[in-house]
KEKE-3310 file (N, C-alpha, C; in steps of 0.2 Angstrom, whole numbers, plus 5000, padded with zeros to 4 digits):
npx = (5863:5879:5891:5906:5910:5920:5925:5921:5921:5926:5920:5908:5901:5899:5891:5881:5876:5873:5862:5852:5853:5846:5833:5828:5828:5825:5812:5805:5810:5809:5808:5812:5820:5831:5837:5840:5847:5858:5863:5869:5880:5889:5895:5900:5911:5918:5913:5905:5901:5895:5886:5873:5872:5870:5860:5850:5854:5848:5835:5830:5833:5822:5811:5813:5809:5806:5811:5823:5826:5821:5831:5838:5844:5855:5855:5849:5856:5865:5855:5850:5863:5868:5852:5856:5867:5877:5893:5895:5900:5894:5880:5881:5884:5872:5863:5864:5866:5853:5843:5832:5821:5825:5838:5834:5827:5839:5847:5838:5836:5850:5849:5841:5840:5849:5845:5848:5854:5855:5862:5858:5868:5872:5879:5873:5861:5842:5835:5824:5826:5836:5831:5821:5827:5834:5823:5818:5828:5822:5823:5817:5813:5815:5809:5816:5811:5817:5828:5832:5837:5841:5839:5829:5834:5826:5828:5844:5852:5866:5865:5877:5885:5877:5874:5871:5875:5890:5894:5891:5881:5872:5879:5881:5877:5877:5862:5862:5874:5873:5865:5873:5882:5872:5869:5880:5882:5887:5892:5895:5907:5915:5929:5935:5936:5937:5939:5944:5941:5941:5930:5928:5914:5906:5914:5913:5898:5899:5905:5897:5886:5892:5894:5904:5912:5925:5936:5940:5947:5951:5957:5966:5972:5977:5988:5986:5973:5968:5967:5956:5946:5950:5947:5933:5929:5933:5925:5912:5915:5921:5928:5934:5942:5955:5968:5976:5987:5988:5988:5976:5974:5984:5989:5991:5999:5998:5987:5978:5962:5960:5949:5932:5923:5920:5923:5919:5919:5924:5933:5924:5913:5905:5893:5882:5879:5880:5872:5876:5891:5893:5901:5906:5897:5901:5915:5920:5926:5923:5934:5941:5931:5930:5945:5943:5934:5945:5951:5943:5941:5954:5954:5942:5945:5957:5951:5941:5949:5955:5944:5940:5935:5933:5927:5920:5909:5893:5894:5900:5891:5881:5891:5896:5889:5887:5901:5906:5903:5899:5899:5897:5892:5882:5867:5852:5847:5851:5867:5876:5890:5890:5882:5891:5902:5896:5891:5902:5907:5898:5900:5908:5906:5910:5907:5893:5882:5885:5887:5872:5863:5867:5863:5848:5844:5848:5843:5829:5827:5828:5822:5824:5820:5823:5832:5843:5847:5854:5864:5869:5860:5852:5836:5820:5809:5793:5794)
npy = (5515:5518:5517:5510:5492:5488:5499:5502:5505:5493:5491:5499:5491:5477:5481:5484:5472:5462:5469:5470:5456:5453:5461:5453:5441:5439:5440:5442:5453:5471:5482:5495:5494:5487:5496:5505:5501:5498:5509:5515:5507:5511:5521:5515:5509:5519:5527:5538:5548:5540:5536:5543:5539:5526:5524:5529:5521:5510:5513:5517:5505:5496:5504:5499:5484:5475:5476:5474:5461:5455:5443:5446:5437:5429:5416:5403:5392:5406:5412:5401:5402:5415:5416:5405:5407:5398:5391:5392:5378:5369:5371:5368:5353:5349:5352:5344:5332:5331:5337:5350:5353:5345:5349:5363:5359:5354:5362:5373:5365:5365:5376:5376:5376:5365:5348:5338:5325:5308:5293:5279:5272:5263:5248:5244:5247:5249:5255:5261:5266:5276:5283:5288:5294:5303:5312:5315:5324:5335:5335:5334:5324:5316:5301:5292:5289:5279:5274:5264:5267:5278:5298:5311:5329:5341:5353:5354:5359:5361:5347:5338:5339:5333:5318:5307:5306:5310:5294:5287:5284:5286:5294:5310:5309:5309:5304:5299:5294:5286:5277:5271:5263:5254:5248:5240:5232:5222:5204:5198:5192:5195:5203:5218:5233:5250:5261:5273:5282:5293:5304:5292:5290:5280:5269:5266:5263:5251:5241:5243:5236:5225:5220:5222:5211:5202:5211:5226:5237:5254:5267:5279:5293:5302:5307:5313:5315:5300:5304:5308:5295:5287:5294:5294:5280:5276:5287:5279:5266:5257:5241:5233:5240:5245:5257:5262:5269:5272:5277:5276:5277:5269:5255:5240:5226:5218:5217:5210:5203:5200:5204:5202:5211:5229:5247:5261:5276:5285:5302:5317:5325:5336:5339:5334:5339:5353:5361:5362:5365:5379:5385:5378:5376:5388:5388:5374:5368:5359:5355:5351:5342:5331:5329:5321:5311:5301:5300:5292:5281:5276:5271:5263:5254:5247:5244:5233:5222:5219:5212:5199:5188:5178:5185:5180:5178:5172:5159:5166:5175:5177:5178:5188:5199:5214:5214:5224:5240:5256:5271:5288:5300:5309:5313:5322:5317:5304:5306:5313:5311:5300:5291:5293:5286:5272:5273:5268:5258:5249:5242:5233:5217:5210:5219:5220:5217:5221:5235:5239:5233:5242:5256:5254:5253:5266:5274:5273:5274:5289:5295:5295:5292:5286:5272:5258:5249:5230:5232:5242:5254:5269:5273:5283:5285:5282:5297)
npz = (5567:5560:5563:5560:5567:5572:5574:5588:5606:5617:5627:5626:5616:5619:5629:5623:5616:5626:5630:5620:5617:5630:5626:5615:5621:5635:5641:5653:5661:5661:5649:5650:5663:5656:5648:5656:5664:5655:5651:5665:5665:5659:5665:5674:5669:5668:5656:5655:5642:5632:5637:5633:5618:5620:5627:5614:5604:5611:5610:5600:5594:5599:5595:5580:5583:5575:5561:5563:5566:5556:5544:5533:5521:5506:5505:5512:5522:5526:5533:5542:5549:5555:5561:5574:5578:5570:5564:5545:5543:5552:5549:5536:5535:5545:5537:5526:5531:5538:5534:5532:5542:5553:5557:5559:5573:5580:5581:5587:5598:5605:5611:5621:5639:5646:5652:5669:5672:5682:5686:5696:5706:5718:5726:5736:5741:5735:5719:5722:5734:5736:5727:5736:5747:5740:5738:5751:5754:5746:5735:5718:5706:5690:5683:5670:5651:5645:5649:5662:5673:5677:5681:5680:5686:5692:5703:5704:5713:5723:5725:5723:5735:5745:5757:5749:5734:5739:5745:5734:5729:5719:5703:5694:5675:5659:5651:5637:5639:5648:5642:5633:5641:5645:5631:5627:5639:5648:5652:5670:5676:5666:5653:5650:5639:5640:5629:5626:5641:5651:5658:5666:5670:5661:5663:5676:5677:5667:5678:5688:5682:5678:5692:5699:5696:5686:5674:5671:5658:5660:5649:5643:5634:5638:5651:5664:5666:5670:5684:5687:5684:5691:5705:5705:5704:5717:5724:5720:5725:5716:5711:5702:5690:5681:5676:5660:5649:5635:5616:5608:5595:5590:5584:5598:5596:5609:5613:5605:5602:5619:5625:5628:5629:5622:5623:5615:5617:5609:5604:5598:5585:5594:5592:5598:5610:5612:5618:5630:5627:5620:5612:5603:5591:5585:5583:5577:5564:5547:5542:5555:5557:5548:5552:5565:5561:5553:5566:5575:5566:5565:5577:5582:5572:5577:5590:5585:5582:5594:5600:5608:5597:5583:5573:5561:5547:5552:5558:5569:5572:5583:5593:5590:5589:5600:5606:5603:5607:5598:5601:5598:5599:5610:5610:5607:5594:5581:5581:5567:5565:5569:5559:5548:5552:5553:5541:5532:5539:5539:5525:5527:5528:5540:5551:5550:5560:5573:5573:5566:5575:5589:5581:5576:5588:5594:5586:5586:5602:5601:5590:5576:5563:5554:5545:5543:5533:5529:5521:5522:5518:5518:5524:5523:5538:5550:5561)
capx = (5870:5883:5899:5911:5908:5928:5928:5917:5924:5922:5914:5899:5900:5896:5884:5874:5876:5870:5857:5850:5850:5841:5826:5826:5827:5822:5806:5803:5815:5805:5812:5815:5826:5837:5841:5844:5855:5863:5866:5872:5886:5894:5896:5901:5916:5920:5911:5900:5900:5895:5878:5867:5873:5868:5852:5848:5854:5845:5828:5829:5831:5814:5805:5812:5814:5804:5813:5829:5827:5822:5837:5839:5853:5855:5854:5845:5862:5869:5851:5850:5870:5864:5848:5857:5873:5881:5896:5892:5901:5890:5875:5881:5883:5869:5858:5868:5863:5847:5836:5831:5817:5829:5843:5832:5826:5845:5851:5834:5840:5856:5848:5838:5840:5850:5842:5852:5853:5860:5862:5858:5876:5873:5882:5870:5853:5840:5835:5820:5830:5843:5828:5816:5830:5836:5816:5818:5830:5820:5824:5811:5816:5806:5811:5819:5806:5822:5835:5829:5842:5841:5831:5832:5833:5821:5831:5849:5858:5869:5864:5882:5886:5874:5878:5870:5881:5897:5894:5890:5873:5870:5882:5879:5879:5872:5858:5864:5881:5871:5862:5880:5883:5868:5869:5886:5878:5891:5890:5898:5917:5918:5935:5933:5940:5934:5946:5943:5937:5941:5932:5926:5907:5903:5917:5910:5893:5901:5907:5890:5881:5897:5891:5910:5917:5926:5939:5938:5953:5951:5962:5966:5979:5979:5989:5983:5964:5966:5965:5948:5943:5952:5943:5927:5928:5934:5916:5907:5915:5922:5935:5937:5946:5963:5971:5979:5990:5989:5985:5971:5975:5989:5987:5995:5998:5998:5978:5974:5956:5961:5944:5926:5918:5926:5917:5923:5915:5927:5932:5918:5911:5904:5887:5877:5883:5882:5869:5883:5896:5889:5908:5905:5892:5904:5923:5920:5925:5924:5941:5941:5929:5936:5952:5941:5932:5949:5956:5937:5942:5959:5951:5936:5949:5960:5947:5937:5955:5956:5938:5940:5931:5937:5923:5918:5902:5889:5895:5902:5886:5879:5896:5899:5883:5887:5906:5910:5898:5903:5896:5900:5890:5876:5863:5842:5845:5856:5873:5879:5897:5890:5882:5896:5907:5890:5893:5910:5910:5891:5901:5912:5901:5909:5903:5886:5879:5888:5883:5866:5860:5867:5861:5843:5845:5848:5836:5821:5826:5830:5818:5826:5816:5831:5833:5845:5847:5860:5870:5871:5859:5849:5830:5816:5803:5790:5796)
capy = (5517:5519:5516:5501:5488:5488:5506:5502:5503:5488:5491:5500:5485:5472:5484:5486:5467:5462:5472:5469:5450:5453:5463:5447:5434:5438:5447:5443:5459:5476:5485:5504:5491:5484:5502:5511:5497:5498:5517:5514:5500:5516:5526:5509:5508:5527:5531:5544:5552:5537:5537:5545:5536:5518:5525:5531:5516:5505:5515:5514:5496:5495:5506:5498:5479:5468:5475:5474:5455:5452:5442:5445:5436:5427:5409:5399:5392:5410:5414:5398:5404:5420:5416:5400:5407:5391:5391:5389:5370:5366:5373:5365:5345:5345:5351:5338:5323:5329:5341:5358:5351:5341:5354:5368:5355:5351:5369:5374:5360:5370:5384:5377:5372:5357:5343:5338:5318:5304:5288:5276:5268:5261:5243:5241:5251:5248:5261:5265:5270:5280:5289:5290:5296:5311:5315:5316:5328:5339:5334:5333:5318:5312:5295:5294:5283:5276:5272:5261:5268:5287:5301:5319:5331:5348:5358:5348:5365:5359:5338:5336:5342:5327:5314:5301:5309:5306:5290:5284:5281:5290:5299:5314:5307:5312:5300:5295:5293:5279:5272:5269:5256:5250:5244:5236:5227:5216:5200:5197:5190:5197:5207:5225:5237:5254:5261:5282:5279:5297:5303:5288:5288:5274:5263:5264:5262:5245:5241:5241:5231:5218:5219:5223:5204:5204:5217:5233:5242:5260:5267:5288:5295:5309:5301:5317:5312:5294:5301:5308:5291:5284:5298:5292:5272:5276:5286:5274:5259:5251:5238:5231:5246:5243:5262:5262:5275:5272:5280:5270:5274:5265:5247:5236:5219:5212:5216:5208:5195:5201:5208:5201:5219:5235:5252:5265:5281:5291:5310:5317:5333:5339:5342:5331:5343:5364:5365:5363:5369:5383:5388:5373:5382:5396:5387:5368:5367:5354:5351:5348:5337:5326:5324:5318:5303:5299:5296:5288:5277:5272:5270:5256:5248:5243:5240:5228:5217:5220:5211:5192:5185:5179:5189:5177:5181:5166:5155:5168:5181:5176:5180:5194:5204:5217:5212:5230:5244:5261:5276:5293:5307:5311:5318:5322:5314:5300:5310:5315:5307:5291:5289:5293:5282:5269:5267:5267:5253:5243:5240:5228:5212:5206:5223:5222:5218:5227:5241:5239:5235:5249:5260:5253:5255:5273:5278:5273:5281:5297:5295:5298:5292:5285:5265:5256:5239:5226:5232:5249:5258:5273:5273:5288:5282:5288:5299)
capz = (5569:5554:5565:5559:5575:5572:5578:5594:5611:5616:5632:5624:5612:5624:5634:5620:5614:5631:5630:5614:5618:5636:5624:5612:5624:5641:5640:5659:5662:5657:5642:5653:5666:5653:5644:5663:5668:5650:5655:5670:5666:5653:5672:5679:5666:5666:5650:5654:5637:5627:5639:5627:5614:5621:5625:5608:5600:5611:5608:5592:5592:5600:5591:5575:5581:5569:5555:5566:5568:5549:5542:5524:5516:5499:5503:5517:5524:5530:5538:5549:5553:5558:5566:5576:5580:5570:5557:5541:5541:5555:5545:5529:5537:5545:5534:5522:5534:5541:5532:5535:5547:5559:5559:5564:5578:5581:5584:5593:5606:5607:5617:5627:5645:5646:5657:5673:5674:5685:5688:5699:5705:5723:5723:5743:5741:5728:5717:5726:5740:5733:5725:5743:5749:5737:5736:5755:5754:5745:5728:5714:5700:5684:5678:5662:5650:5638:5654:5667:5679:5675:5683:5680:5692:5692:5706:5708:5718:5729:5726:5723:5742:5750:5760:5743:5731:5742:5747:5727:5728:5711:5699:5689:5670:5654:5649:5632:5641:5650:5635:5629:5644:5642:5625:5628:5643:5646:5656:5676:5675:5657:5652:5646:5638:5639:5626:5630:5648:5654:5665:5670:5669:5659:5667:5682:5676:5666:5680:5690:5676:5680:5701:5702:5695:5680:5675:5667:5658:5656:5646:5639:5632:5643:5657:5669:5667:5675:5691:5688:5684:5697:5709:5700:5706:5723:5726:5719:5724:5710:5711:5695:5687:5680:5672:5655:5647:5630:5609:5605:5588:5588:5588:5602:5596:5614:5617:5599:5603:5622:5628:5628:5627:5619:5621:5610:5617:5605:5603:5597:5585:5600:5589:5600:5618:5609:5624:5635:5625:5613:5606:5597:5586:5583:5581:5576:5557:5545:5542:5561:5558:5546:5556:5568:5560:5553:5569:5574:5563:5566:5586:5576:5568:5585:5595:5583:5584:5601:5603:5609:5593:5574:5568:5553:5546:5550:5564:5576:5573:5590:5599:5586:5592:5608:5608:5603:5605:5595:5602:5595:5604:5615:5607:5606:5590:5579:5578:5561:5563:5569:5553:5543:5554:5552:5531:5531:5543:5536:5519:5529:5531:5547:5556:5550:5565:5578:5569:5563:5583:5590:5576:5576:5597:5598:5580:5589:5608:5598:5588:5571:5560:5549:5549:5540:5532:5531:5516:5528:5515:5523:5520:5528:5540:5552:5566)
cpx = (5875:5890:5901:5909:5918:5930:5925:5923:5921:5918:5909:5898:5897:5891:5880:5874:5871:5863:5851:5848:5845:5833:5823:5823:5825:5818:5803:5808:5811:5811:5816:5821:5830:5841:5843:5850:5861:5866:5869:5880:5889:5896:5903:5909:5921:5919:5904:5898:5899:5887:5872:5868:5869:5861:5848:5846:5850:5837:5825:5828:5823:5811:5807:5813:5812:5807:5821:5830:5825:5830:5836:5846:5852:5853:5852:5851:5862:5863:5847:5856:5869:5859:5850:5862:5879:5886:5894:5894:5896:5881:5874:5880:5878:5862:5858:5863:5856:5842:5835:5827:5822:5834:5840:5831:5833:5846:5846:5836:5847:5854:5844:5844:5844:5846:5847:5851:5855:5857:5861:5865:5877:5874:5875:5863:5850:5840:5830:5821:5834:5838:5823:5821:5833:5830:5816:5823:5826:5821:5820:5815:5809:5812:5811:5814:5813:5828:5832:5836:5845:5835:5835:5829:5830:5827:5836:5856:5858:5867:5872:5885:5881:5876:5877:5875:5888:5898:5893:5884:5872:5877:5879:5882:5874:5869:5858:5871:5877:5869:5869:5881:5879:5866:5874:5882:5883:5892:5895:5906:5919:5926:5935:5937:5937:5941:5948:5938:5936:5933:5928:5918:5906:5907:5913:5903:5893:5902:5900:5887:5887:5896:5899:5915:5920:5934:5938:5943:5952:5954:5962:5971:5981:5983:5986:5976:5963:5965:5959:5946:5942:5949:5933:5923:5930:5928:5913:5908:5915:5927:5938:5940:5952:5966:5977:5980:5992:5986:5982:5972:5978:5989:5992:5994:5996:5989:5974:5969:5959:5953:5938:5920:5923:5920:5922:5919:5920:5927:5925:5917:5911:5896:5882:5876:5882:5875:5872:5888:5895:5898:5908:5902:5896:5912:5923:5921:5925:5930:5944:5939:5930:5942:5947:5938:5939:5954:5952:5938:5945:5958:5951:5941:5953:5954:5943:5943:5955:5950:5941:5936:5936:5933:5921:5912:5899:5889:5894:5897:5882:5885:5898:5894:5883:5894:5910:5904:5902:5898:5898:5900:5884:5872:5854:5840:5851:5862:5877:5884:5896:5886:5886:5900:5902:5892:5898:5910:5903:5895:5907:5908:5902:5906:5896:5882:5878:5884:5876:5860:5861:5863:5852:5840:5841:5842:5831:5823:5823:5825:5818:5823:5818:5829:5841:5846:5854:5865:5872:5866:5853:5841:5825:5811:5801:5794:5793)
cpy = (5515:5518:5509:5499:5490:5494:5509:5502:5497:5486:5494:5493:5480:5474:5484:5478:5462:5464:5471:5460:5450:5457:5458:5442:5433:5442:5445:5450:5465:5479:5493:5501:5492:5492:5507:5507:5498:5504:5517:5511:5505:5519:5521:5508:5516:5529:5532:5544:5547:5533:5538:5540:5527:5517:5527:5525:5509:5506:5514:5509:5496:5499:5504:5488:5474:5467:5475:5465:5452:5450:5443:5447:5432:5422:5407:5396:5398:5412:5409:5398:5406:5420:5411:5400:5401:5395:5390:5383:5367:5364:5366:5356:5345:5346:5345:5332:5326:5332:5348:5356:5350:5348:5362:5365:5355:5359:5373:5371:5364:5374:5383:5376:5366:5353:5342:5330:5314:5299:5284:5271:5264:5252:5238:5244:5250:5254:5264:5266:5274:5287:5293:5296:5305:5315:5319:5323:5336:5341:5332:5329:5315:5306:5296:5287:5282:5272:5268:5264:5277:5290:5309:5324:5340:5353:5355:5354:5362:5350:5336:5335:5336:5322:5305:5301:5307:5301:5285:5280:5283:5295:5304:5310:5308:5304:5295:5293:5285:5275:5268:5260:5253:5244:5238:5229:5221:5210:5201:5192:5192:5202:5212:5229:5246:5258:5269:5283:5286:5303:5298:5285:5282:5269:5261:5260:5252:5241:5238:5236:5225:5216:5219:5219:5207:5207:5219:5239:5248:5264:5276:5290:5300:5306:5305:5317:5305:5295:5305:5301:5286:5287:5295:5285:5274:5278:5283:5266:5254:5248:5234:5235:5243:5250:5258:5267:5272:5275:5274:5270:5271:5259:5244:5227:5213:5214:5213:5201:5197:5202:5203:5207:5226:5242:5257:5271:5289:5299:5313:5326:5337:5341:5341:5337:5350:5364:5365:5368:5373:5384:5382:5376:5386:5393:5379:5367:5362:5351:5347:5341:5330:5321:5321:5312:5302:5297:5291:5281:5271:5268:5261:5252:5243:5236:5233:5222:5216:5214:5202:5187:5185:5182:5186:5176:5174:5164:5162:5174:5181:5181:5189:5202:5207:5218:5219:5234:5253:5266:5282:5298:5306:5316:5318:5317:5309:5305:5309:5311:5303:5289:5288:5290:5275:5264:5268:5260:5245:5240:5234:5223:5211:5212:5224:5223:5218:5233:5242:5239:5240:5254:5260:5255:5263:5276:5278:5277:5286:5298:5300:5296:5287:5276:5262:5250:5235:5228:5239:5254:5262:5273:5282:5281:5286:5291:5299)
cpz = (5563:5557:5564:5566:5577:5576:5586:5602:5612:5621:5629:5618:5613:5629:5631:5615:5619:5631:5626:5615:5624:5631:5621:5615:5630:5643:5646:5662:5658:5653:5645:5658:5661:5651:5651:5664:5662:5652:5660:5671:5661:5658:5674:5676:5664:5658:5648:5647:5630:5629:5634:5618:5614:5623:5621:5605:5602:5609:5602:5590:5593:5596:5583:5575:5577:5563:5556:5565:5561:5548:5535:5520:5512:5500:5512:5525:5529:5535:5545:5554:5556:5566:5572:5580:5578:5565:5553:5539:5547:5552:5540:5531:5539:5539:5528:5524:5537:5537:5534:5541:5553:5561:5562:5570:5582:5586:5587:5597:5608:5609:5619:5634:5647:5653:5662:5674:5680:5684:5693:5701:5712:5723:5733:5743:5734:5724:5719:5733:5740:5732:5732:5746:5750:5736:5745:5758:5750:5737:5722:5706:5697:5680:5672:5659:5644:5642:5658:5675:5679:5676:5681:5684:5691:5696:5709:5710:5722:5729:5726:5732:5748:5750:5753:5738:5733:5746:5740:5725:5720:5707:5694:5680:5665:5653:5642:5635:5642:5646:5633:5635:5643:5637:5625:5632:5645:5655:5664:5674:5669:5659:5648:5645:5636:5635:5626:5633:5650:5655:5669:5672:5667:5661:5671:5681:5671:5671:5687:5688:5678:5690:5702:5701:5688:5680:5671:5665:5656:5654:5644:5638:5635:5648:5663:5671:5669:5683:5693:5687:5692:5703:5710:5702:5713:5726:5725:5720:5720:5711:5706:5690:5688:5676:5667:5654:5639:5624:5607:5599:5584:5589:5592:5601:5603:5617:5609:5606:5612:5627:5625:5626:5628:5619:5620:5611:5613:5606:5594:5591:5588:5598:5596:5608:5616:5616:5629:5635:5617:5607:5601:5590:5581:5579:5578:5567:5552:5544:5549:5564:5554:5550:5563:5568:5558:5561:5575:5570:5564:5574:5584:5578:5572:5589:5591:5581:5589:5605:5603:5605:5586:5569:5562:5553:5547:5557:5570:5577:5578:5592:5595:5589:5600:5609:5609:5601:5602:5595:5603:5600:5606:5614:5608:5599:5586:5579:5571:5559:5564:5564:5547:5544:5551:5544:5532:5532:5539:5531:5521:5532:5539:5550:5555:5556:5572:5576:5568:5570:5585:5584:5577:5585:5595:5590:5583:5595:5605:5594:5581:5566:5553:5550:5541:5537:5531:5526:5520:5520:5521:5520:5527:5532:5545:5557:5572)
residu = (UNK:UNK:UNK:UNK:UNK:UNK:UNK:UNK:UNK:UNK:UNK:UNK:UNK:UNK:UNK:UNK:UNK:UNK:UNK:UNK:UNK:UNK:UNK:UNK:UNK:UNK:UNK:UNK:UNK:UNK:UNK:UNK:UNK:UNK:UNK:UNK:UNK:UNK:UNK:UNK:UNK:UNK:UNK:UNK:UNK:UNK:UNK:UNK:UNK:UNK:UNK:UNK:UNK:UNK:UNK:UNK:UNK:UNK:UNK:UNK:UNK:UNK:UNK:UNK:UNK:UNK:UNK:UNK:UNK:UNK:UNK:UNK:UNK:UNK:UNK:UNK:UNK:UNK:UNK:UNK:UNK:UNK:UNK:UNK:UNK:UNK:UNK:UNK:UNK:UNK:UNK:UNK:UNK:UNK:UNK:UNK:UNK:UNK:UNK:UNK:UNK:UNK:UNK:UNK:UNK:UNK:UNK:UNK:UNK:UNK:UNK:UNK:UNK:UNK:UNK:UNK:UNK:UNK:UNK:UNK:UNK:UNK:UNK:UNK:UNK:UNK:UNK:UNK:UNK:UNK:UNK:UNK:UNK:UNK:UNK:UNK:UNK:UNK:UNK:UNK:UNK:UNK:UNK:UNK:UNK:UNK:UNK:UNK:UNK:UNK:UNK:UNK:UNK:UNK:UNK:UNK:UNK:UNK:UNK:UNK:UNK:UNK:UNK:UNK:UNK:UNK:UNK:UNK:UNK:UNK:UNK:UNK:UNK:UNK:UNK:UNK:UNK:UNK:UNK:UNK:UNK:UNK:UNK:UNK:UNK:UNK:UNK:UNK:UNK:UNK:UNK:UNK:UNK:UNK:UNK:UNK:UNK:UNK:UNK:UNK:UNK:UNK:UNK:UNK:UNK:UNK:UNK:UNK:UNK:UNK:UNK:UNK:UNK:UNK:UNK:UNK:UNK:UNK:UNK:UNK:UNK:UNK:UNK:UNK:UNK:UNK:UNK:UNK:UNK:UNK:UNK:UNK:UNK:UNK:UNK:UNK:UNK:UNK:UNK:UNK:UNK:UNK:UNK:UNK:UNK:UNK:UNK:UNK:UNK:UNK:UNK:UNK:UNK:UNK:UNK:UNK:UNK:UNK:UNK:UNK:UNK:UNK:UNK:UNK:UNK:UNK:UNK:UNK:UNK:UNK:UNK:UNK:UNK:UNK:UNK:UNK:UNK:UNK:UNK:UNK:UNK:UNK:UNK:UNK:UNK:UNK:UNK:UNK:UNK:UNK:UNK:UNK:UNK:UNK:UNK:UNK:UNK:UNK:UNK:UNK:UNK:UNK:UNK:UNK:UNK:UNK:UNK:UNK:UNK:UNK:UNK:UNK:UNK:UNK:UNK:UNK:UNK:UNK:UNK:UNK:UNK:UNK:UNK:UNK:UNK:UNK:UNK:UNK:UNK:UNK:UNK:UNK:UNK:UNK:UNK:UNK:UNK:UNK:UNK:UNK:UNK:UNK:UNK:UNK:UNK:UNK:UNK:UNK:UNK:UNK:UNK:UNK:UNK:UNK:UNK:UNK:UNK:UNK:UNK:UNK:UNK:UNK:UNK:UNK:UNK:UNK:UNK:UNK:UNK:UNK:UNK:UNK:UNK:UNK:UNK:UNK:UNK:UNK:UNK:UNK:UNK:UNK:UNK)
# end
């Protein structure tokens, strides 16, 4: 077809857009369905007379579609764009930070499936009760082998709606979300700061790992998003929760050395999450990206004042270790920005070794293959 797209109505544009992805991608659907129903949905929109055309042009595809799905374009770049539906700054970073290998890995994992996790959150049942429990409902769960409190759920229709769920046995949460408390790990009567708590996941989950003592300040600049948190602890029975309403990027002299443990689960690229949220892919641009380790940055900076420590390299490298853990995004692999956040911050001796544990943590989970050494330089190793 020779018609500008521009000159397309734009129902047959999406009928035959539709159609053309159901022949590519869902070859459990026969190829005579797709093209009747395509016909059909041109009646369906009162455009009879654009029938024969949507049937032409989809026949044609098939009888031409190997040379239809060749991409042939100048440079490597615009045909993983292409092939991957990424922009070409999503393209261009990670092939930057990862390679051609990794980054087709990356943005293959961007269409599949996402996995469906949770937690284990009950403050009264163990975990093999919680789990008996939801298996006895008719629920099919595979232990996470990197979480010790996380299982993923095969067929989780309607899990929200049972009596486990609304009693706070388990929360729904991404599994690197939990790794992030995890890491933190922070002791019973400690004093925390979750410094962009919304919506409250990993609070809560901090919050657990404290059996409830303690306190726990969670804090977002949205003020309209504290009563998801607050919604959040009330299912799960949290009562160590204290809401804030403040710009974390702005420093507050009265929480300076305040806190015992600071977790900094930042605004995010979004790189690690495009199987969630594909528009990522399509509208995420470098310039966006940028302003977003800058204000990553200015977060860091707070919070590693904010930590209950004088940070002096030697002595305090015991207390220094956990005090602030800085986790960017939730990914299958190391995230792009937390690397970039990573050297920035290595080339400051006192954060060595905040930095370098988390880092060395989530590389082996993920199984990046990356390591880094104490000066923050980047070396390859096995995968």
């Amino acid at each position: 077809c020779k018609l500008r797209i521009k000159k397309f109505n734009p129902y047959i544009l999406n009928i035959l857009r539709v159609s053309i992805y159901q022949i590519i991608f869902m070859d459990k659907i026969p190829e005579f369905a797709i093209i009747n129903e395509a016909v059909n949905l041109t009646k369906v929109f009162k455009l009879k007379k654009f029938s024969s055309f949507v049937n032409g042009s989809l026949r044609n595809f098939l009888r031409n579609k190997e040379d239809f799905m060749k991409i042939e374009v100048e440079s490597e770049e615009e045909a993983i764009s292409i092939k991957y539906s990424a922009n070409m700054d999503i393209v261009k970073i990670l092939l930057f930070d990862y390679g051609r290998e990794e980054t087709i890995k990356i943005l293959e994992n961007s269409m599949s499936k996402p996995h469906f996790a949770i937690r284990i959150s009950s403050f009264e049942k163990t975990k093999e009760k919680v789990v008996k429990d939801l298996k006895k409902d008719g629920y099919n769960l595979k232990k996470s082998e990197i979480s010790k409190l996380t299982y993923f759920v095969e067929n989780p229709t309607n899990i929200l709606e049972t009596e486990s769920f609304k009693s706070g046995d388990f929360t729904v949460q991404d599994v690197g979300s939990i790794l992030t408390g995890e890491i933190l790990s922070p002791r019973e009567n400690s004093k925390v700061l979750d410094i962009c708590s919304a919506p409250g996941g990993k609070t809560c989950h901090l919050a657990f790992q404290m059996k409830n003592t303690g306190e726990i300040f969670a804090n977002d600049i949205v003020k309209s998003k504290l009563k998801k948190i607050e919604e959040n602890c009330n299912r799960l029975n949290v009562k160590n929760v204290k809401l804030l309403n403040f710009d974390a990027s702005i420093y507050k002299e009265e929480y300076k050395e305040q806190f015992d443990y600071i977790l900094c689960d930042v605004i995010c690229s979004g790189i690690g999450v495009m199987d969630r949220k594909p528009e990522i892919k399509l509208f995420r641009s470098k310039e966006t990206i940028d302003e977003i380790i800058e204000l990553q940055r200015k977060i860091f900076d707070n919070a590693v004042v904010y930590a209950e420590t004088s940070f002096n390299y030697g002595d305090n490298l015991k207390k220094l270790d956990g005090a602030v853990t800085f986790i960017i995004e939730r990914t299958n692999s190391l995230p792009f920005i937390a690397r970039v956040i990573i050297r920035k911050f290595l080339s400051r001796k006192r954060m060595v070794d905040i930095i370098e544990t988390t880092l060395q943590k989530f590389s082996n989970i993920f199984g990046t293959g990356r390591k880094v050494d104490i000066k923050g330089n980047e070396e390859d190793g096995e995968n």
